[in-house]
C-alpha positions as a Markdown table, in Angstrom:
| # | Residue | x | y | z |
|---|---|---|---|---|
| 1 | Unk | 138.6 | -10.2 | 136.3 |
| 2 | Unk | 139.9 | -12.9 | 134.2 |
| 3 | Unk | 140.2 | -12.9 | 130.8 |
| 4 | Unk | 137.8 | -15.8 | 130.1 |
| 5 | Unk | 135.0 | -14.1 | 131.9 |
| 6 | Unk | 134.0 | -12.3 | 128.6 |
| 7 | Unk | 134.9 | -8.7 | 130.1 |
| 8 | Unk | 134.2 | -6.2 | 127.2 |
| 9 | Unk | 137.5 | -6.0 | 126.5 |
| 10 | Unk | 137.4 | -9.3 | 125.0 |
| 11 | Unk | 133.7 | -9.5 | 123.4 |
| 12 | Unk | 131.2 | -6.5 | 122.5 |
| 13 | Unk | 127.4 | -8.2 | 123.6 |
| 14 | Unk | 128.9 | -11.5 | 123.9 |
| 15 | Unk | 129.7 | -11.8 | 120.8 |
| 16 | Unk | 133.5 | -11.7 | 119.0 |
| 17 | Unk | 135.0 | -8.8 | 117.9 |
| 18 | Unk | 135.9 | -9.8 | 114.4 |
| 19 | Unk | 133.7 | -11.7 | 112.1 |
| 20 | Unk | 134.7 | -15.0 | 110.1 |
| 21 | Unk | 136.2 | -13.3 | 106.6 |
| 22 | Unk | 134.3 | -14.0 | 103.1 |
| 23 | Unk | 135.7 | -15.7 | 100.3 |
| 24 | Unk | 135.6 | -13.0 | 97.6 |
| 25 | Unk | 135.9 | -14.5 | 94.1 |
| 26 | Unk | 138.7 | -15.8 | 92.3 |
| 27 | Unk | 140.3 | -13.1 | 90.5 |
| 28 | Unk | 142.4 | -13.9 | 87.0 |
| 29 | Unk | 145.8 | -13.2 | 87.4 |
| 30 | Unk | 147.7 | -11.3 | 84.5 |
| 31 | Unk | 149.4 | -14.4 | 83.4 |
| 32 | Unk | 146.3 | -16.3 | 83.2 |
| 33 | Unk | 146.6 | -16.0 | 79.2 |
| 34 | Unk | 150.0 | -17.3 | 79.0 |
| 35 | Unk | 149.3 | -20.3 | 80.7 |
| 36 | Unk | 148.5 | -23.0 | 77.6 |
| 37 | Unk | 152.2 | -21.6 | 76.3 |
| 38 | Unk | 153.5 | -22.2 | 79.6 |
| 39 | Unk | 152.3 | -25.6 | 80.3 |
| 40 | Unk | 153.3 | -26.6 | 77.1 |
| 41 | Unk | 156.9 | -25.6 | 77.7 |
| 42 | Unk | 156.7 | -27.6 | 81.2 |
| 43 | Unk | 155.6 | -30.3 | 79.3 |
| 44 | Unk | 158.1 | -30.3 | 76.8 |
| 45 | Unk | 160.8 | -30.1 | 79.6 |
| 46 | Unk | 161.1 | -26.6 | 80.3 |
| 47 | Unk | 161.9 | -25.6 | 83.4 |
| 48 | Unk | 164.0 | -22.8 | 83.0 |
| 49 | Unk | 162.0 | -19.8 | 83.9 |
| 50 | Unk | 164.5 | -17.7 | 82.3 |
| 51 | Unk | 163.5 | -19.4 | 78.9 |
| 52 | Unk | 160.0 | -19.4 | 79.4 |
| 53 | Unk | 159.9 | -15.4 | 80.1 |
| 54 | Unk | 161.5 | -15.6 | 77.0 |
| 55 | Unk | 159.1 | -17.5 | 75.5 |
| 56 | Unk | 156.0 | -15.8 | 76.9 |
């Protein structure tokens, strides 16, 4: 049998196995606070991240 001859190994009632995933919602991350003090410090030429921890 070949493996393009949708054997049930393959597909379950000729359909796929596995489903297309959903998109859940975009969670905040914990930094999401610091990020006006961060950008700021970019801006200003920042890009230490050493120095911005410190900031932060």
């Amino acid at each position: 049998m070949s493996l393009l001859s949708g054997s049930h190994t393959t597909f379950a009632c000729g359909k796929p196995r596995f489903s297309a995933r959903r998109r859940s919602a975009a969670r905040q991350s914990k930094l999401d606070s610091y990020k006006p003090i961060v950008d700021r410090l970019l801006k200003d030429g920042g890009w230490n991240a050493q120095v911005i921890l410190r900031e932060i």
